[in-house]
Backbone as JSON, one array per atom type, in Angstrom:
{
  "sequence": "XXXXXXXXXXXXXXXXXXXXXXXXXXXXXXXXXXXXXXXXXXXXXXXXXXXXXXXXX",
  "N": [[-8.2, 3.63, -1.53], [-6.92, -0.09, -2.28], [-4.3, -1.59, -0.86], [-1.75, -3.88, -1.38], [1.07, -4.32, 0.67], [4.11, -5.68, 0.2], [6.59, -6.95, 2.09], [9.38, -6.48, 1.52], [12.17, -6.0, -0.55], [13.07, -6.48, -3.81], [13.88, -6.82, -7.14], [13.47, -5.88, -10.14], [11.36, -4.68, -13.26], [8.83, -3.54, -12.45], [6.81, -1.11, -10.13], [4.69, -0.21, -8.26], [3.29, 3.46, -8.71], [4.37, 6.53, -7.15], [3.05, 7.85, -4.65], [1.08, 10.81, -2.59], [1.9, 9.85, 0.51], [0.77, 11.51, 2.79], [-1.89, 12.87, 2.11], [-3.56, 10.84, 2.26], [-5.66, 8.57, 4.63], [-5.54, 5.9, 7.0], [-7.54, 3.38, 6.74], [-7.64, 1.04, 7.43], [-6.05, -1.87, 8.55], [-4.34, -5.16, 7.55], [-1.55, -7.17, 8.75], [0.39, -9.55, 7.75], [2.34, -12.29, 8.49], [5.01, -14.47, 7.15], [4.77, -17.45, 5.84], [3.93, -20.9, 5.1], [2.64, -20.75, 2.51], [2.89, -18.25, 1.83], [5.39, -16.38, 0.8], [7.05, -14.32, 1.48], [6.34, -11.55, 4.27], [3.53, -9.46, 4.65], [1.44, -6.88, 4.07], [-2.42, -5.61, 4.58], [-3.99, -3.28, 3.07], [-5.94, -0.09, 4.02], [-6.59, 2.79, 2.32], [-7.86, 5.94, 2.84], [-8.64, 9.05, 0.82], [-7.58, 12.16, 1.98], [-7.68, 14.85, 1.46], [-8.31, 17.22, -1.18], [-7.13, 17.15, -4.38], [-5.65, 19.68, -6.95], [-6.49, 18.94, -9.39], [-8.28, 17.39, -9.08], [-10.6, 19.11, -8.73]],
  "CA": [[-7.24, 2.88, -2.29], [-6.77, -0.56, -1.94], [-3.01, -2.16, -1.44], [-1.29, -4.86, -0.54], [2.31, -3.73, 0.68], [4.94, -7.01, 0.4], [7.71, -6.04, 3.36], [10.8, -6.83, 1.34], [13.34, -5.35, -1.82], [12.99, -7.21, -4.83], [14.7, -6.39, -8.52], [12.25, -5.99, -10.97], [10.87, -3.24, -13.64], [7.32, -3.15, -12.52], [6.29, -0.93, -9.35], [2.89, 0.74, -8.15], [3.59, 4.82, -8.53], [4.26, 7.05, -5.98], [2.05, 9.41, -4.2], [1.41, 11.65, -1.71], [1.13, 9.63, 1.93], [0.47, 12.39, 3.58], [-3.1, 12.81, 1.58], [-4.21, 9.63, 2.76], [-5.43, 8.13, 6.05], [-5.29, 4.39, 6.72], [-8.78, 2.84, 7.72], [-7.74, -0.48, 7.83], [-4.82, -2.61, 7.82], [-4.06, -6.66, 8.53], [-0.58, -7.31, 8.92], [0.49, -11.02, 7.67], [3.7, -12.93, 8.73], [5.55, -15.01, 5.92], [4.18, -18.59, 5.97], [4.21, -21.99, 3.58], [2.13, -20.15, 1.17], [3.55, -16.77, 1.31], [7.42, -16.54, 1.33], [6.88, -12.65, 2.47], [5.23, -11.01, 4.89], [2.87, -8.43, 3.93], [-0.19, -6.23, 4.64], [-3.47, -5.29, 3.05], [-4.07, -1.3, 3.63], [-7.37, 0.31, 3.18], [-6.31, 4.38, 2.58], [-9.01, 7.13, 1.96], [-8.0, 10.12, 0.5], [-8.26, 13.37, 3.51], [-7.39, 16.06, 0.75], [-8.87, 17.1, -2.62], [-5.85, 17.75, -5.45], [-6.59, 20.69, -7.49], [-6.47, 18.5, -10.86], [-9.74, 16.4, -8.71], [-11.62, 20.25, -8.43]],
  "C": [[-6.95, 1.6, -1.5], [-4.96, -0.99, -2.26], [-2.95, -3.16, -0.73], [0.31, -4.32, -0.6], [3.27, -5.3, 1.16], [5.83, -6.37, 1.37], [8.76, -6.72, 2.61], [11.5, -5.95, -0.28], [13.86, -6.6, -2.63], [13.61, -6.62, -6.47], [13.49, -6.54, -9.36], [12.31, -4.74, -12.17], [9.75, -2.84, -13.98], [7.36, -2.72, -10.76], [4.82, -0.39, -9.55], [3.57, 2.63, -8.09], [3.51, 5.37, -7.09], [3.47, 8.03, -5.8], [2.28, 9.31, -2.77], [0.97, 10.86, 0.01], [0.21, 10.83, 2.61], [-1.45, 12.93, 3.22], [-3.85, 11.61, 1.73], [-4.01, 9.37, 4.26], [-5.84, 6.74, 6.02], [-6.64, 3.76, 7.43], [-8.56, 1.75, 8.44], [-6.69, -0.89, 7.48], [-4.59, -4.09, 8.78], [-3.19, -7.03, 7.66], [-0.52, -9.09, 9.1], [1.82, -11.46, 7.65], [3.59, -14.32, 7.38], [4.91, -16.48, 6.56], [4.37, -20.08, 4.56], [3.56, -21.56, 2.7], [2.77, -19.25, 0.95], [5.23, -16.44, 1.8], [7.8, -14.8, 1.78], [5.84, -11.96, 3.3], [4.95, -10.08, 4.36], [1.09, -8.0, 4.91], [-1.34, -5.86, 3.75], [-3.68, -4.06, 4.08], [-5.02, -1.06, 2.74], [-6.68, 1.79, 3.18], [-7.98, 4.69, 1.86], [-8.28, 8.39, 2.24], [-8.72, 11.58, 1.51], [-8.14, 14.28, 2.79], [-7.86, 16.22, -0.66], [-7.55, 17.95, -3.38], [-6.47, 19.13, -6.37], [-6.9, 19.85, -8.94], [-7.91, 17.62, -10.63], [-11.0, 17.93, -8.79], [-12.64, 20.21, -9.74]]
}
């Protein structure tokens, strides 16, 4: 799974769903400080899934 995770609390009524961290492990991640383009810092996160669900069997 790819994400990008913004680091801040925003009002809205659109998120990404929740799931299970714990079923994922993080391959990759680059951590970006706020800048003149981007008014939040943020990361891009590679996960791969370490567990099979039974609804994936």
């Amino acid at each position: 799974m790819y994400l990008i995770r913004v680091h801040t609390e925003v009002t809205g009524d659109a998120w990404f769903p929740e799931f299970d961290e714990s079923q994922w492990r993080q391959l990759e991640r680059i951590d970006c400080e706020a800048d003149e383009r981007n008014a939040y810092a943020h990361s891009f996160v590679i996960l791969e899934r370490t567990e099979c669900l039974d609804s994936d069997k």
